[in-house]
C-alpha positions as a printed Julia matrix, in Angstrom:
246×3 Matrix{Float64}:
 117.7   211.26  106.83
 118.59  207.83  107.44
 122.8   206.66  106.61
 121.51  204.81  103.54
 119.63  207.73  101.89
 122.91  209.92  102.37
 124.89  207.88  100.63
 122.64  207.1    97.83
 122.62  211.08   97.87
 126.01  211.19   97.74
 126.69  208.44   94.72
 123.66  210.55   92.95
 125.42  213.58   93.17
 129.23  212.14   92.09
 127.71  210.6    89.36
 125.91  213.82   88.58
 128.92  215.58   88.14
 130.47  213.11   86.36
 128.19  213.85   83.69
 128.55  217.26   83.58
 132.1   217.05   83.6
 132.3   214.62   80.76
 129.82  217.12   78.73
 132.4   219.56   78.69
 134.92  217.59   78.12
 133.75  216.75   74.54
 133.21  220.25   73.68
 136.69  221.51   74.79
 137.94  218.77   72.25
 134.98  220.62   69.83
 136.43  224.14   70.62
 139.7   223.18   69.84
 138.8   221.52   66.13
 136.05  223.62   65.99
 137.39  224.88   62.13
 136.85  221.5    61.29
 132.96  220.84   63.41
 130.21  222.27   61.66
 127.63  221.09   63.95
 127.58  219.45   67.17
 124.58  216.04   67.5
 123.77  215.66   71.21
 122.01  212.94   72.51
 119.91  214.3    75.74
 116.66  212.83   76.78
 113.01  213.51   77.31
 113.53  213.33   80.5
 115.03  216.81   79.71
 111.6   217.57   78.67
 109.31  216.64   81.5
 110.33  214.56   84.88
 108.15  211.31   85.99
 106.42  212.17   89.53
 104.83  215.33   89.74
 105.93  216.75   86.48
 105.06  220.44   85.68
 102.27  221.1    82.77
 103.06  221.76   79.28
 104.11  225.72   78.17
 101.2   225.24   75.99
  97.84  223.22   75.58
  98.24  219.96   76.79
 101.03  218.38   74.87
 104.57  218.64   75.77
 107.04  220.2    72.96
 110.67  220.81   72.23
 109.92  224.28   74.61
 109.44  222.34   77.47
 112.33  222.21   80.56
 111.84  219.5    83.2
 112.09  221.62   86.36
 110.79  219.48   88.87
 113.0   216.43   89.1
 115.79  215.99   91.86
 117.77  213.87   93.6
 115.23  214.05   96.85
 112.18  213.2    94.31
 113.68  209.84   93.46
 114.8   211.09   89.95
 118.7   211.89   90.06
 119.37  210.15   86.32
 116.06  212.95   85.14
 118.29  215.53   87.06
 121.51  214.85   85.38
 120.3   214.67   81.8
 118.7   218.45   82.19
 122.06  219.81   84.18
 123.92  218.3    80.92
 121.51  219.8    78.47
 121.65  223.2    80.15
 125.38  223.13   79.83
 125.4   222.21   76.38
 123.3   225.2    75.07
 125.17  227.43   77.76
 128.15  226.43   75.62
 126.6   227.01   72.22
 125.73  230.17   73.12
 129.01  231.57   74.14
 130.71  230.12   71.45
 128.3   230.91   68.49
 128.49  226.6    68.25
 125.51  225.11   65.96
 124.1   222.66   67.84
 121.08  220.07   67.83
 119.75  217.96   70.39
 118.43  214.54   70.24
 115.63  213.85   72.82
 114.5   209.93   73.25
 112.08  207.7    75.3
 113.24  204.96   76.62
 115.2   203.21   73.63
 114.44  200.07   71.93
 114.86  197.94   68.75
 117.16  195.04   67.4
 120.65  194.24   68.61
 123.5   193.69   67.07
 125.58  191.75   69.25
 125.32  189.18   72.34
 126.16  192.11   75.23
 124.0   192.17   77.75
 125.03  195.12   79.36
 122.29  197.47   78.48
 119.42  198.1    80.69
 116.47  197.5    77.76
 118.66  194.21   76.75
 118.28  193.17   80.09
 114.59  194.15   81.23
 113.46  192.42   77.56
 115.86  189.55   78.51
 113.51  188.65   81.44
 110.3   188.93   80.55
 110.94  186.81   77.82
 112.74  184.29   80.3
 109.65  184.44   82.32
 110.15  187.0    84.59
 108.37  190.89   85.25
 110.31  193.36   84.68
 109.53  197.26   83.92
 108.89  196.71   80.52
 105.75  194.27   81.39
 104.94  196.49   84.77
 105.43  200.33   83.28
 103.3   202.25   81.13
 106.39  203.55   79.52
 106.93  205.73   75.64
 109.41  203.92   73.59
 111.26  204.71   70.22
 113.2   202.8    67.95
 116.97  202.44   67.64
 116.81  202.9    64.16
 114.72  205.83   64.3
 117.64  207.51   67.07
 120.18  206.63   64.39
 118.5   208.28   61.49
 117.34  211.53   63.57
 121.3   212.22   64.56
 122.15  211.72   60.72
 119.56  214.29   59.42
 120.45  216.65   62.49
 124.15  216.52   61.41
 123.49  216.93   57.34
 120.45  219.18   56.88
 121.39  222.57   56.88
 118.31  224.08   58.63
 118.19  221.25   61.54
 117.69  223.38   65.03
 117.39  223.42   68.45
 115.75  220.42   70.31
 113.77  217.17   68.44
 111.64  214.74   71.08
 111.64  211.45   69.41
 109.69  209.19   70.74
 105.94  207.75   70.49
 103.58  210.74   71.88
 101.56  207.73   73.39
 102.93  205.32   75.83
 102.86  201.29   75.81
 101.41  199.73   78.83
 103.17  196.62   79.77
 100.01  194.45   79.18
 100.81  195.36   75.12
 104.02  194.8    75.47
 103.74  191.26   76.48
 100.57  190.91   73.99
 103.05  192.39   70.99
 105.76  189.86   71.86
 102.61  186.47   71.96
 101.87  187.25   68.93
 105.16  187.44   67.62
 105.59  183.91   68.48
 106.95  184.31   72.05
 105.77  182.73   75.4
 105.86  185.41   77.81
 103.85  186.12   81.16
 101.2   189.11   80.99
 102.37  192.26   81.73
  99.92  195.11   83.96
  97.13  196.67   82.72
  97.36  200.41   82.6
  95.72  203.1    80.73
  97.64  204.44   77.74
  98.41  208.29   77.82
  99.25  210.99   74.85
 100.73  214.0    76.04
 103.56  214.7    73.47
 103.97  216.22   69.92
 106.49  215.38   67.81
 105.39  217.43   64.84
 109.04  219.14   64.86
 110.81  215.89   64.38
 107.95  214.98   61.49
 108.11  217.69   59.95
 112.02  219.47   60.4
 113.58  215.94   60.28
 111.6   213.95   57.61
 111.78  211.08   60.21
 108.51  208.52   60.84
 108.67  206.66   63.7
 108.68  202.84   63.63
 105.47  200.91   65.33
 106.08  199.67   68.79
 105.17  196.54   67.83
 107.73  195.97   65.29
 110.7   197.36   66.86
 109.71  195.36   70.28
 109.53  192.1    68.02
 112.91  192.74   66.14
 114.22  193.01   69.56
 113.41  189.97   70.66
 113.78  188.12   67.45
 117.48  189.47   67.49
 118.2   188.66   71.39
 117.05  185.03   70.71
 118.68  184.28   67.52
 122.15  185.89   69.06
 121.57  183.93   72.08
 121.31  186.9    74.17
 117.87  185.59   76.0
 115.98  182.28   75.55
 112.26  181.95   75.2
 110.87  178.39   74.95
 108.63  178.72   71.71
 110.99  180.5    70.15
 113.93  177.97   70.66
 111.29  175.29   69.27
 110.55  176.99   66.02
């Protein structure tokens, strides 16, 4: 292993714990109020749910559900971040479980939808910020399964206020976007962009739980990836040269 990869290793592994350590952090401050917590929202991840390269098959059929565990991610496979979000998981139903807590976990793809301010610090901010400044980013090169901000919002509010909200919810689209839509949803919302790759779209998750024990309907890809962009431009986040013309 070359002096590079053991660092990277190393920074992997700090950060790793980081995250652990801040997970229990926020439920010794829920243990100590916990007369006043009812319930405990947790946002985890579908990486939680099933890694990227090699991932294991669903329990059942061919569809991935809130029973599956990603158990084949780790820091040698490339995948530290898909590592870290099923450590923290883990711990945080460890933790219900010795503590009789009543807990619910929120489980997105990759996260998208309008902004509200002019940061630039987050990573979908920033990968929409160049492709529609011209550049290719993951979002026009990936085949990727988004969700709505809006939709993330409104599935931790029904988690914390119905009474019979349980256990895990994916929420995300069960089919992914390949970056050639992407960049055709954002033309024909009015925006000059370069075309994004060509892949074939794939289905391999069911969200019925989240349908059906949440109430919540997921907004189109299309419309969430336009009110993204129509927000970056008009905040001045990211500048697209139709769009500044209109």
């Amino acid at each position: 292993m070359c002096k590079h990869s053991t660092v990277s290793h190393q920074n992997v592994t700090r950060k790793m714990k980081h995250v652990l350590a801040g997970t229990r952090n926020v439920f010794d401050s829920v243990l100590k109020s916990r007369d006043t917590v009812r319930r405990v929202v947790v946002t985890s991840s579908i990486a939680a749910v099933r890694g990227t390269v090699d991932p294991q098959p669903p329990l059942q059929g061919g569809l991935y559900t809130e029973e599956d565990w990603n158990e084949t991610s780790s820091i040698d496979s490339g995948e530290g971040y898909q590592r870290s979000k099923v450590l923290a998981e883990k711990l945080v139903w460890q933790i219900a479980k010795e503590n009789s807590l009543s807990v619910v976990t929120i489980n997105p793809g990759y996260i998208i939808g309008p902004v509200t301010s002019a940061r630039t610090d987050a990573a979908s901010v920033q990968l929409l910020k160049g492709i529609l400044e011209g550049e290719q980013t993951i979002f026009s090169k990936a085949n990727v399964r988004y969700v709505d901000v809006r939709d993330v919002a409104r599935a931790h509010i029904a988690a914390a206020e119905q009474p019979d909200a349980e256990g895990r919810y994916i929420i995300c689209q069960p089919q992914s976007t390949p970056g050639r839509e992407v960049t055709d949803i954002l033309k024909a919302a009015g925006f000059v962009v370069p075309d994004g790759e060509s892949h074939e779209a794939f289905a391999n998750l069911d969200i019925t739980k989240l349908n059906k024990g949440l109430g919540i309907q997921l907004t189109p890809v299309p419309e969430a990836f336009a009110d993204m962009a129509r927000t970056m431009v008009e905040l001045g986040v990211a500048n697209n040269s139709k769009a500044g013309s209109t």
